[in-house]
C-alpha positions as CSV (number, residue, x, y, z in Angstrom):
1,X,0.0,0.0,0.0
2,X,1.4,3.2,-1.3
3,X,2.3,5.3,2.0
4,X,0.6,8.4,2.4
5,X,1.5,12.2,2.7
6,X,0.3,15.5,3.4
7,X,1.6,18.9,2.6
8,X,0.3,20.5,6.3
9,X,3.1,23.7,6.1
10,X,0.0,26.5,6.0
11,X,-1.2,24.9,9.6
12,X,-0.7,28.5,10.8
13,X,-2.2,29.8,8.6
14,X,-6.4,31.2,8.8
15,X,-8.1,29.4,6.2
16,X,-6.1,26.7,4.7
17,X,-4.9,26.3,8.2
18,X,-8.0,25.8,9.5
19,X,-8.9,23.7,7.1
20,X,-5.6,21.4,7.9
21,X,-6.5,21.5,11.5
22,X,-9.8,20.0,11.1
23,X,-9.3,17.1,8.4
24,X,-6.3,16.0,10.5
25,X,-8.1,16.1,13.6
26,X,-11.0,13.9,11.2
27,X,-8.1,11.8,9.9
28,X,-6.6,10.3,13.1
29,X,-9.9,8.8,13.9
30,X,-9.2,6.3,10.6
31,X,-7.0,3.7,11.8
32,X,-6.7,2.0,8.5
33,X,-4.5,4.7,7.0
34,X,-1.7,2.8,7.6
35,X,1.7,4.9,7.7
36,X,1.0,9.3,7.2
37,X,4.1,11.6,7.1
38,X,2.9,15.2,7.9
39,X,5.4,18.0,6.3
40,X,5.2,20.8,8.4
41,X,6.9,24.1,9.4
42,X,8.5,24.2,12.8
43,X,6.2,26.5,13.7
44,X,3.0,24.3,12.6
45,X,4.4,21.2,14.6
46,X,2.8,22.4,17.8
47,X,-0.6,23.3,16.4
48,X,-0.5,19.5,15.4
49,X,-3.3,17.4,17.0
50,X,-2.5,13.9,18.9
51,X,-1.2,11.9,16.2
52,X,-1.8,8.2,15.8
53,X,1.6,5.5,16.8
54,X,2.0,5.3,12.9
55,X,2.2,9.1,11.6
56,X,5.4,10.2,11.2
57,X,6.5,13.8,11.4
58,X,8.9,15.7,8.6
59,X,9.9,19.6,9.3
60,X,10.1,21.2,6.0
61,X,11.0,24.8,5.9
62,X,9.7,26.3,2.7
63,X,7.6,29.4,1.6
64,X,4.6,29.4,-0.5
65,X,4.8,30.5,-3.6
66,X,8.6,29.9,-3.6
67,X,11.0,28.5,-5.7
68,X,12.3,26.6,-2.9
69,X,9.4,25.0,-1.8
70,X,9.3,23.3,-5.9
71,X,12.9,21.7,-4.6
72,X,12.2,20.8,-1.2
73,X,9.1,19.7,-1.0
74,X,9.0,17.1,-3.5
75,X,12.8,15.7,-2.3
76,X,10.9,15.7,1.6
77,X,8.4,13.5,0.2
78,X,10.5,11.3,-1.9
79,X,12.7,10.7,0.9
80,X,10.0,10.0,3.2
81,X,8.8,7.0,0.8
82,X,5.4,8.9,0.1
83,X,3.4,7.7,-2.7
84,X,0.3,9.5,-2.9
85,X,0.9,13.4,-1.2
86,X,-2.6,15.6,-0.7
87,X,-1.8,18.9,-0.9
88,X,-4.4,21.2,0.6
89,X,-3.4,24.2,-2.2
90,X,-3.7,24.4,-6.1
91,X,0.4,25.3,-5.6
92,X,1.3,21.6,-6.3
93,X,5.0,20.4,-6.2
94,X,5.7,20.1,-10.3
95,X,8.9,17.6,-9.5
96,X,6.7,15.4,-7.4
97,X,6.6,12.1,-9.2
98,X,4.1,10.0,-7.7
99,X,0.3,10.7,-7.2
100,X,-1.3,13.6,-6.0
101,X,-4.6,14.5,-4.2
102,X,-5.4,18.4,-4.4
103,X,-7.8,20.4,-2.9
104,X,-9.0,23.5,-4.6
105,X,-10.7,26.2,-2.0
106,X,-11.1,29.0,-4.5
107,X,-9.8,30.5,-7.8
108,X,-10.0,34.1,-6.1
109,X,-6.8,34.8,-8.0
110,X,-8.3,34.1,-11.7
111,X,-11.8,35.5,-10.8
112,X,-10.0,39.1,-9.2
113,X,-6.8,39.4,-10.5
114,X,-6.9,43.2,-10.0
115,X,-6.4,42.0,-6.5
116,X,-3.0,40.2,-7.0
117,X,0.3,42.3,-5.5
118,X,2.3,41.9,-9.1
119,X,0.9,41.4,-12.8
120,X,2.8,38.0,-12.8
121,X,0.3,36.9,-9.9
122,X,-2.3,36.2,-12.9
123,X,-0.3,34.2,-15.3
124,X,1.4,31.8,-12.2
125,X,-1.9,31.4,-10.6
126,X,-3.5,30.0,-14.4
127,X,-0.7,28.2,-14.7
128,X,-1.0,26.3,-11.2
129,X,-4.0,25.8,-11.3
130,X,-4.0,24.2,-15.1
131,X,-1.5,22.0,-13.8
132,X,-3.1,20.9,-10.5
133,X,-6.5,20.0,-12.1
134,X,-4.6,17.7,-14.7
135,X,-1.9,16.5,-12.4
136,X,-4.1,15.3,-9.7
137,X,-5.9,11.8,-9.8
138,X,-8.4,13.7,-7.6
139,X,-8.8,17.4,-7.0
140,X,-11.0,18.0,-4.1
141,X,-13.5,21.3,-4.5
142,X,-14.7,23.0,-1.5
143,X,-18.0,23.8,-2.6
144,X,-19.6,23.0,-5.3
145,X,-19.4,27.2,-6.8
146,X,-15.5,26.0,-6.1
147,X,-16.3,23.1,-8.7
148,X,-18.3,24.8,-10.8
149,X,-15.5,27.4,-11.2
150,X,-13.2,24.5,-11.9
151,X,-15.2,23.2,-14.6
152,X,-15.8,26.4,-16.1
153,X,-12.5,28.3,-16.6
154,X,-10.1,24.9,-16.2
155,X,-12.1,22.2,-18.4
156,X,-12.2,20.1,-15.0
157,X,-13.3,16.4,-15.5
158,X,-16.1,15.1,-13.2
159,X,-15.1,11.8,-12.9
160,X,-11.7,13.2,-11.0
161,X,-13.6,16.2,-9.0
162,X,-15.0,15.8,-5.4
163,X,-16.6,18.0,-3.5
164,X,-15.9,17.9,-0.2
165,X,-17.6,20.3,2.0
166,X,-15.6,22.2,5.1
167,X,-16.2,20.9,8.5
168,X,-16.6,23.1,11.7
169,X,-13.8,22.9,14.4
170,X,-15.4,21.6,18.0
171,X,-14.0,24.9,19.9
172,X,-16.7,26.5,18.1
173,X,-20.3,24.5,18.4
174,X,-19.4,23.1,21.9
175,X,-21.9,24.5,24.6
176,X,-20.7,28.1,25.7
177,X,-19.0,28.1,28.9
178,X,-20.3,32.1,29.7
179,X,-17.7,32.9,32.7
180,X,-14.7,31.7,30.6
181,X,-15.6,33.4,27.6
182,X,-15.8,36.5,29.2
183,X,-13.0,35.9,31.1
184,X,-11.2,35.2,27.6
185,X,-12.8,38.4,26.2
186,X,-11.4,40.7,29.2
187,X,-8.0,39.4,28.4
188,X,-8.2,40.7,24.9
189,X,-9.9,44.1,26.2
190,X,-13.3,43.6,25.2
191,X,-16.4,43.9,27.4
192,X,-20.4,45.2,26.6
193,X,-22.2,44.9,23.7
194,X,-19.9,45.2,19.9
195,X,-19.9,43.7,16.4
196,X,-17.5,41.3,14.9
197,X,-15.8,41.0,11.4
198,X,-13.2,38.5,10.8
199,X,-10.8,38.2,8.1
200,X,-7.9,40.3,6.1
201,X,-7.0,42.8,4.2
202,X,-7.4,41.1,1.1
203,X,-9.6,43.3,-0.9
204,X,-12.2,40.6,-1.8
205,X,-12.5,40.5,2.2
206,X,-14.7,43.5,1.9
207,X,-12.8,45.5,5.6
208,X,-13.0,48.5,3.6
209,X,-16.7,48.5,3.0
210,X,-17.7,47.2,6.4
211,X,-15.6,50.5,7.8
212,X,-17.8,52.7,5.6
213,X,-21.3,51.0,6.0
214,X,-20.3,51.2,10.0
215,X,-19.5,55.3,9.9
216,X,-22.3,55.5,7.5
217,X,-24.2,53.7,10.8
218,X,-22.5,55.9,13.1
219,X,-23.2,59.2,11.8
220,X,-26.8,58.2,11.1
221,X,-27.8,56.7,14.8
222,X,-25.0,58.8,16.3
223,X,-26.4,57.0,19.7
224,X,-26.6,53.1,20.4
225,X,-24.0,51.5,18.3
226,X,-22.1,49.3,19.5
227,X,-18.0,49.1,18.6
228,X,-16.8,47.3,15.7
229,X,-14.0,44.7,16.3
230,X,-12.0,43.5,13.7
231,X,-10.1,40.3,13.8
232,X,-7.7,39.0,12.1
233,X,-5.1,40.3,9.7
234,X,-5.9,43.8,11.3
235,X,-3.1,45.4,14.0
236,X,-4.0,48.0,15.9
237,X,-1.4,50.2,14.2
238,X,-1.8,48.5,10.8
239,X,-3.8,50.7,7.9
240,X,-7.3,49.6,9.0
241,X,-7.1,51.0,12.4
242,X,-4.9,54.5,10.4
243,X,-7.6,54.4,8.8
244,X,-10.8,54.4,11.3
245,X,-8.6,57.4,13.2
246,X,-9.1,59.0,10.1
247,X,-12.6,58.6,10.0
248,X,-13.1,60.2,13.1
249,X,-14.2,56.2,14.2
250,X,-10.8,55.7,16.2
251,X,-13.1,55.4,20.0
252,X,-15.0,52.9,18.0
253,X,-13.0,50.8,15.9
254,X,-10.9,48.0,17.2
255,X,-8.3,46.1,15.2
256,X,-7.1,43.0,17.4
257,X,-4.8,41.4,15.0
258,X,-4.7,37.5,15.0
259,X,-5.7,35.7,18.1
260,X,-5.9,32.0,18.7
261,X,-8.9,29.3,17.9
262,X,-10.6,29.6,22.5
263,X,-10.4,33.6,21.7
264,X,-11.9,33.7,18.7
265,X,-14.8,31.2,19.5
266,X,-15.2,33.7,22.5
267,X,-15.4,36.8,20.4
268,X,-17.9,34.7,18.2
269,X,-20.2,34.3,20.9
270,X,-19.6,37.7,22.1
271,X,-20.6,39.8,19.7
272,X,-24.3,41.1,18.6
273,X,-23.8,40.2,15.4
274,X,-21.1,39.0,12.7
275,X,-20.8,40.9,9.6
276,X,-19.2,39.5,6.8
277,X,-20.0,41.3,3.3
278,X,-17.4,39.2,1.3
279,X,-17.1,39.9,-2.4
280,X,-16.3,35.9,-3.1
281,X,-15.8,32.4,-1.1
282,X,-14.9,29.7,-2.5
283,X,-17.0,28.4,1.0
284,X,-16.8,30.5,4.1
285,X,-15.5,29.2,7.0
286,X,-16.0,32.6,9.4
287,X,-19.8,32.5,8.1
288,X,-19.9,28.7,9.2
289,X,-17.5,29.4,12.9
290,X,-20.1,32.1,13.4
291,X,-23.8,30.4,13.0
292,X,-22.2,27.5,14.9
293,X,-21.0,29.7,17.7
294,X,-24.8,30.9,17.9
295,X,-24.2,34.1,16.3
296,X,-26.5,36.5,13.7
297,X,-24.7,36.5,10.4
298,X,-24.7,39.3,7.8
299,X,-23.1,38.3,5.0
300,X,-22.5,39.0,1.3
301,X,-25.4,37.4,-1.0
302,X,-22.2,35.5,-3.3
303,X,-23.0,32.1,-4.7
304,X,-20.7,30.1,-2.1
305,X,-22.2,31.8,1.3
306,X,-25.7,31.0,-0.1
307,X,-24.8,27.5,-0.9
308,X,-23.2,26.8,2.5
309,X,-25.3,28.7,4.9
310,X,-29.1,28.9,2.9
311,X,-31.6,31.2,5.0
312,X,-29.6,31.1,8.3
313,X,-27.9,34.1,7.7
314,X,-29.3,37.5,6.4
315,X,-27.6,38.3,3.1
316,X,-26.6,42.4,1.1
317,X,-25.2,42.8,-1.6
318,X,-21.8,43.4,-0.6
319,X,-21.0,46.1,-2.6
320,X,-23.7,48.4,-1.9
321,X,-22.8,50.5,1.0
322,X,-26.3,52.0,2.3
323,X,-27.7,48.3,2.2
324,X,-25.1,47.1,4.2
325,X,-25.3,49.8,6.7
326,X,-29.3,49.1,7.1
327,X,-28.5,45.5,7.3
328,X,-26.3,45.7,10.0
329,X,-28.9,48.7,12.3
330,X,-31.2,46.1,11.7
331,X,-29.4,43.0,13.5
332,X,-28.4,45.7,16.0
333,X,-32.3,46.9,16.3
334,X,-34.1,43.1,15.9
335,X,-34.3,40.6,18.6
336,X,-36.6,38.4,17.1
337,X,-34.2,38.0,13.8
338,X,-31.6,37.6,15.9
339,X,-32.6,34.8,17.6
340,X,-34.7,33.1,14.5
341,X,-30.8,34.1,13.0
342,X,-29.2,32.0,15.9
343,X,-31.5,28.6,15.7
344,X,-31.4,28.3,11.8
345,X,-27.5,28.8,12.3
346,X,-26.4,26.9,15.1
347,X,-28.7,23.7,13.1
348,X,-27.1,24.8,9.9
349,X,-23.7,24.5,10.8
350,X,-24.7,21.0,12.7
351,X,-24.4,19.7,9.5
352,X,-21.1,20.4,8.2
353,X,-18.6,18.1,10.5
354,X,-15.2,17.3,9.6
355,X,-15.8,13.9,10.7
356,X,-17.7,13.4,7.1
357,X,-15.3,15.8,5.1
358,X,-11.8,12.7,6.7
359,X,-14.2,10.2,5.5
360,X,-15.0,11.4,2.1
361,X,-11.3,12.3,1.6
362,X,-9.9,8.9,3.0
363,X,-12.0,7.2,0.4
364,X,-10.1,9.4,-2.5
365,X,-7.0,8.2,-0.7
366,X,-7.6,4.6,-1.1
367,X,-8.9,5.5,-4.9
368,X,-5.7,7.3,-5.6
369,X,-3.1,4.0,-4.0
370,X,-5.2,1.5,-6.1
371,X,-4.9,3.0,-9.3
């Protein structure tokens, strides 16, 4: 039996990393896997979960999108006797010469390339992607908008694409412990009543528009909002927070930076409501972390955030500023949404277990060391 890999170096990563954290934690509980080497980064080794007798661990120290991480990866996993490697990233080792399993999140970078640092970002994104598709004896989607995608602007074969929908981390629908939260909550500075965005700076995030729906808020109620947290790729002294000061927002605007998996299921359950207007998913994990933590979602009305979270959340276009802003005075206004918001979420999200995502990819696995 061809011995197993997997590519786990953007464990510290959000996203990807989160992604890593939960099929690995789904993956352990399959004890006929037979030997798994994990290639990590030193500094993903402790974010690791209990591995089984059989795993083996290889540090591999290479950056994405690198060069060197086309030289050492592949040698890693030759060396390591690995036969079929998942990689969790359409960034696949080219030199790798044995069988791959990829998994696909999102082609953000071909749908909005104005939002790529460098005009090469277009060309090498294409390219990988081209070349993970046919590479791959199975490419794993997301979502199905992620296979659709695929399909449509790659020429993606159905009889070699899965879709494999995201599970939710346990930190995140286990029953609220209220005193620790808040205990967890004052560590980080935050008490009372506030709303909650997630994510970065990239521009698909939407930060930018969720600032100027919440002045828009601000100036109109003047009274009764609550702060606006946002968490994340957001330092208090990074741009986002420059900016807020600018805005004349700086008492209400809160950039926290990145914080680990207890806090943010804290500030989940915190908050009065999470808002999310996201120009593209390729799924949506916040939007799934949230209605699972028993939040109210607002989110952006895109195809993958209506596939994974149906009526549970309430959707705005993302791009329209005023809509957003009445959007988010009405979560802060309704009860009664709220909590209709909170039961069609938290049973939503029920569904989605990365328990079922480890099964479904364990079954490509044994496909992949037969043929």
């Amino acid at each position: 039996m061809k011995r197993l890999g997997i590519d786990a170096r953007k464990l510290p990563d959000y996203g990807i990393g989160t992604y890593l954290q939960g099929l690995l934690g789904g993956l352990t509980a399959h004890g006929d896997l037979g030997e798994v080497v994990v290639m990590v980064t030193p500094a993903g080794r402790r974010l690791l979960p209990a591995l089984p007798p059989s795993w083996r661990v290889v540090e591999v120290e290479a950056p994405g999108y690198s060069i060197k991480e086309q030289l050492v990866v592949p040698l890693a996993a030759v060396r390591a006797g690995v036969g079929v490697l998942h990689v969790p990233h359409y960034v696949i080792p080219l030199l790798y010469p044995g069988r791959l399993v990829v998994t696909v999140h999102d082609i953000i970078h071909v749908l909005f390339p104005e939002f790529l640092p460098s005009r090469l970002g277009l060309p090498y994104a294409r390219t990988m992607i081209r070349w993970a598709v046919r590479r791959a004896r199975h490419v794993i989607a997301a979502s199905q908008t992620t296979a659709n995608d695929l399909k449509r602007f790659f020429g993606a074969g159905e009889d070699r694409l899965k879709v494999v929908p995201n599970g939710v981390l346990p930190v995140f629908s286990r029953p609220a412990d209220p005193a620790a939260e808040a205990a967890l909550r004052a560590r980080l500075g935050v008490a009372g009543e506030y709303l909650l965005h997630v994510g970065n700076h990239k521009p698909h995030k939407n930060a930018e528009g969720v600032l100027k729906a919440y002045q828009m808020l601000v100036h109109e109620k003047r009274q009764g909002v609550p702060p606006i947290l946002f968490v994340g790729g957001f330092r208090p002294d990074g741009a986002l927070a420059n900016r807020a000061r600018a805005m004349g927002l700086g008492s209400l605007v809160r950039c926290l930076g990145h914080v680990d998996y207890e806090e943010l299921a804290a500030l989940y359950r915190g908050a009065r409501c999470f808002v999310y207007p996201t120009l593209y998913e390729g799924f949506g994990l916040p939007v799934l972390e949230a209605m699972a933590s028993g939040t109210p979602v607002l989110a952006g009305d895109v195809a993958a955030v209506r596939e994974v979270a149906g009526d549970a959340i309430l959707r705005v276009n993302p791009r329209d500023t005023v809509a957003l802003a009445a959007a988010m005075r009405r979560l802060i206004e309704d009860g009664e949404l709220c909590a209709t918001l909170v039961d069609k979420g938290r049973r939503r999200a029920a569904a989605y277990r990365w328990s079922e995502a480890a099964a479904a990819t364990v079954a490509l696995y044994r496909l992949a060391r037969k043929e």
